[in-house]
N, C-alpha and C positions, 0 to 999 in steps of 0.2 A: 504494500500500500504506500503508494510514495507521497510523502510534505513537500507542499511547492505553495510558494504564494501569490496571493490576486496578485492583479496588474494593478500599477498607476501608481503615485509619489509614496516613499520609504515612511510616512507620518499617517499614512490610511492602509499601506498592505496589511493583508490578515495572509497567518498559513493556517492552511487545513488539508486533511488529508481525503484520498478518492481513492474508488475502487470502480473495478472495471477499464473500460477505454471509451473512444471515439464510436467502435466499431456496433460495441456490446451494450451501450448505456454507462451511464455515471451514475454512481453513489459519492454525493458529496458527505464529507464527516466535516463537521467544526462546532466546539463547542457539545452538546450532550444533544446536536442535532443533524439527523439525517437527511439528505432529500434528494430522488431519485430524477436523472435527466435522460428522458429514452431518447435511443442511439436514433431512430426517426427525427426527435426534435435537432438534435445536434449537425444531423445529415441535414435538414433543410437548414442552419446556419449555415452550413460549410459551402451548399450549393448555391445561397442567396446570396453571400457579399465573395465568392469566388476570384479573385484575381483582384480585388479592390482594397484601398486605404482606406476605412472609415471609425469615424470615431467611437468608441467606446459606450459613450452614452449610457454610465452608471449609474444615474441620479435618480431616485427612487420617486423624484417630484416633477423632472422635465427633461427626460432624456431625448435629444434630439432626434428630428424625425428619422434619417437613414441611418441611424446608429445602432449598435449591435443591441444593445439595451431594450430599443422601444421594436426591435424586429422579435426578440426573445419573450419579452412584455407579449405581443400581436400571438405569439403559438398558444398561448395560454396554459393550460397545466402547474396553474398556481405557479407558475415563471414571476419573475419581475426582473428589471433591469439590474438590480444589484447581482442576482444569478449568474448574469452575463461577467461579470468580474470575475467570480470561478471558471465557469464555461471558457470565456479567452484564455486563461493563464493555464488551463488544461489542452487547449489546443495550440498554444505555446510549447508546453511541456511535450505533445507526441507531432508536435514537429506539422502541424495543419497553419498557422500564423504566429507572427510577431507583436510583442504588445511593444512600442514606444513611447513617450513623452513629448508633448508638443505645450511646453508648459507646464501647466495642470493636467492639461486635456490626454487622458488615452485615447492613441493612436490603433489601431490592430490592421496589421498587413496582410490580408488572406494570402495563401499560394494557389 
């Protein structure tokens, strides 16, 4: 089960731990709390911002319209944009996009 932490500035990362992959679905651990992300929803991230730069959009009050946040928000499955901070920093982790800094702002580089 590997520790890896969200994306964005050293003052808000959190680490938690996951289980599963990309492929299989996510079990996010943090905290004495679970919460499951099927590989369906993951797969339509991966396929929707494919080859593109878009922002992060982890604001749990106004995550910008094309941003990973309010795309993750729109699947629904009790998602919300803050999710999308694990979800990028795990597909950081198995090598699907890049999280950067533009700022404050995360960045996420799809491949």
């Amino acid at each position: 089960m590997p520790t890896i932490e969200t994306c964005g500035n050293a003052s808000v990362r959190r680490y938690f731990d996951y289980t599963g992959s990309v492929n299989e679905g996510i079990r996010l651990k943090f905290g004495s709390t679970d919460f499951c992300i099927s590989a369906e929803n993951i797969t339509s991230i991966i396929n929707h911002f494919k080859g593109q730069r878009v922002a992060g959009g982890f604001s749990m009050t106004n995550p910008p319209g094309n941003s990973v946040g309010a795309f993750v928000q729109s699947l629904g499955s009790s998602l919300t944009p803050r999710h999308a901070s694990f979800i990028c920093a795990i597909l950081q982790h198995e090598g699907y996009a890049k999280c950067t800094l533009n700022g404050n702002a995360v960045m996420v580089h799809f491949n």
